[in-house]
C-alpha positions as CSV (number, residue, x, y, z in Angstrom):
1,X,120.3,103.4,95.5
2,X,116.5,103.5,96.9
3,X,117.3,100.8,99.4
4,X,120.6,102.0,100.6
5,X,119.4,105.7,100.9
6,X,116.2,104.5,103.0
7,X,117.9,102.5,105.3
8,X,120.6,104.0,106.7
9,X,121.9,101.3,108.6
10,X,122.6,98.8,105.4
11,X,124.4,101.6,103.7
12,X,125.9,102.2,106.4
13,X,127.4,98.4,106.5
14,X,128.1,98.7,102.8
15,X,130.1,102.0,103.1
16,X,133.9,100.3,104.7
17,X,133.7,97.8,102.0
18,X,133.8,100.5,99.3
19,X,136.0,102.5,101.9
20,X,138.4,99.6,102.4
21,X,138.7,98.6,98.8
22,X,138.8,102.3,97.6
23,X,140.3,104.7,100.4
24,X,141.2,107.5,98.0
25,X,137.5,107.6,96.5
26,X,138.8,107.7,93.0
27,X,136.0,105.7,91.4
28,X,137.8,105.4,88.4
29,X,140.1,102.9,89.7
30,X,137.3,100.2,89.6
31,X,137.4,97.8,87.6
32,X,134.7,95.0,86.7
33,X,137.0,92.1,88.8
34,X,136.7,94.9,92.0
35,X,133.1,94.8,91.8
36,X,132.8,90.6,92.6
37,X,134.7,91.5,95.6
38,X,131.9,93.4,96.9
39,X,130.2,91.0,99.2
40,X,128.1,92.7,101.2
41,X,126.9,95.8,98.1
42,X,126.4,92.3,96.2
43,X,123.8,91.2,98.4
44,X,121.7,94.7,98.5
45,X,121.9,94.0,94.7
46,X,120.9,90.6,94.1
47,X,117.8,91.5,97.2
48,X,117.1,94.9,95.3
49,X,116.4,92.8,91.7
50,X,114.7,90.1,93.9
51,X,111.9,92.3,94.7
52,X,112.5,94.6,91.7
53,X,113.9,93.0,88.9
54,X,115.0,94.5,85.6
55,X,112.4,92.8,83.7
56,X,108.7,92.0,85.3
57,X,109.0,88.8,83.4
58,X,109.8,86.7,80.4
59,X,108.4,84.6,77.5
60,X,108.8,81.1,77.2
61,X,107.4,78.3,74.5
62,X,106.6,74.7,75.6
63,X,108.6,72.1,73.8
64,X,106.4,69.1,75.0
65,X,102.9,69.0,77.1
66,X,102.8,70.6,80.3
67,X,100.7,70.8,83.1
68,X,101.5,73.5,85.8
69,X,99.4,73.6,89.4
70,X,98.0,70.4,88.3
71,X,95.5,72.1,86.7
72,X,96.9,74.5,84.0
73,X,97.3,72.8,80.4
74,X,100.0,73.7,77.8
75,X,100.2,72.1,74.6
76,X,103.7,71.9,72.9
77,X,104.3,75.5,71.3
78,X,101.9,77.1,73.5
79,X,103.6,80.3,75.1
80,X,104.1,80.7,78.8
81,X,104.7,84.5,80.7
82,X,106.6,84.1,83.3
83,X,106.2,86.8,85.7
84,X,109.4,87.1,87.8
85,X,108.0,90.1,89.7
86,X,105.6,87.7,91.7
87,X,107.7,84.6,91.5
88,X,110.0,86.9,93.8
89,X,107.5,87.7,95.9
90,X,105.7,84.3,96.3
91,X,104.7,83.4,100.2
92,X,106.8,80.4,99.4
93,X,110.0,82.0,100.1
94,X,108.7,83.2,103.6
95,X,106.1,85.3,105.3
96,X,108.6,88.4,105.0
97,X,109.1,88.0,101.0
98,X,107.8,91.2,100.2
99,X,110.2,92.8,102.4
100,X,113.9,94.3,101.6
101,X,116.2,91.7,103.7
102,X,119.7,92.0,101.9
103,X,121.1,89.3,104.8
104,X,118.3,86.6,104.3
């Protein structure tokens, strides 16, 4: 909602989808098979838990050695915290990362 109420101009591209596929407004005619349908809103969504996401990051355990960066050891069992927040945010997915671009 944060991203579509601060930039008028993607909520305002999202607005005829939900206008076309629901002309009478009556929200509770949606159904969970509707909501696939919504390309566009989709996109705001999946950009919006990009740079937001639900969790900051997750756990996981090492089933055999591992060596991350070349330079960071993990024995088998050893846990590893992912964090997803920067993951999304790393310069390798372009100079703009950090930025809200739901057409990328």
């Amino acid at each position: 909602m944060h991203y579509l109420a601060t930039n008028p101009e993607i909520a305002a591209k999202a607005r005829p989808e939900l206008d076309e596929r629901w002309p009478t407004g009556d929200v509770t005619a949606i159904r969970y098979e509707d909501v696939a349908r919504l390309r566009y809103l989709r996109r705001v969504v999946d950009e919006t838990l990009c740079l937001w996401p639900i969790a900051p990051g997750y756990f996981r355990e090492t089933k055999e050695e591992t060596v991350i960066g070349g330079k960071y050891r993990f024995a088998p069992g050893d846990w590893v915290f992912v964090l997803t927040l920067q993951a999304h945010r790393d310069p390798v997915w372009g100079p703009d990362a950090e930025k809200f671009d739901c057409v990328r």
